[in-house]
Residue, then its C-alpha position, 0 to 999 in steps of 0.5 A: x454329073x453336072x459341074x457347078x461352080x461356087x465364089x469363094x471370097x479370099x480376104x487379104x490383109x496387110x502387105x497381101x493386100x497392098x501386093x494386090x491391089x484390093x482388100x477382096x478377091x472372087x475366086x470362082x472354082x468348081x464343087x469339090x474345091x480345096x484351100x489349095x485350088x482356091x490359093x492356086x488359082x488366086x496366084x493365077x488371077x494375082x501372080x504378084x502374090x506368088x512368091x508370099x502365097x506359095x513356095x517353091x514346092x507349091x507348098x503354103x509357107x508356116x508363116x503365112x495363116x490362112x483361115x477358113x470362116x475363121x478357122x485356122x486350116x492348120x485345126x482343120x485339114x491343112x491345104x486339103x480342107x475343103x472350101x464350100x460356096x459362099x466360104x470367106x478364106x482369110x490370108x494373113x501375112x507374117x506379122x512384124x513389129x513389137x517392142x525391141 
């Protein structure tokens, strides 16, 4: 069986963005991939994002929202939702602010 492999664009925003250094990143993974893989392998390419992506289990923080096609993974199937070639995943950070 012949591997291929599929771009998943990841959209960052806010203080992920910042951390980063740019808006969109191409995450390349093999068919099959998961929102796991995809974080996974952002850290490798991102390692500054480590500590707000993931925490120290590899698990994905509550806090922190991440959307397949804008679609909330938490609607889906979690960190094992798969993602498809050509799938925008979007990380939101926990937001902040409001009237005190």
């Amino acid at each position: 069986m012949k591997l291929t492999s599929n771009v998943t664009v990841v959209r960052l925003h806010a203080s992920l963005r910042e951390l980063a250094g740019q808006r969109d990143i191409e995450v390349t993974l093999p068919d099959g991939a998961i929102v796991r893989d995809v974080l996974n392998r952002l850290v490798e390419l991102r390692p500054v994002l480590a500590d707000r992506l993931l925490d120290e289990d590899g698990n994905i923080p509550p806090c922190i929202n991440v959307f397949v096609n804008g679609r909330d993974i938490r609607d889906l199937s979690g960190p094992d939702s798969p993602v498809m070639p050509d799938d925008e995943l979007t990380i939101l950070p926990p937001a902040a602010g409001g009237r005190a």
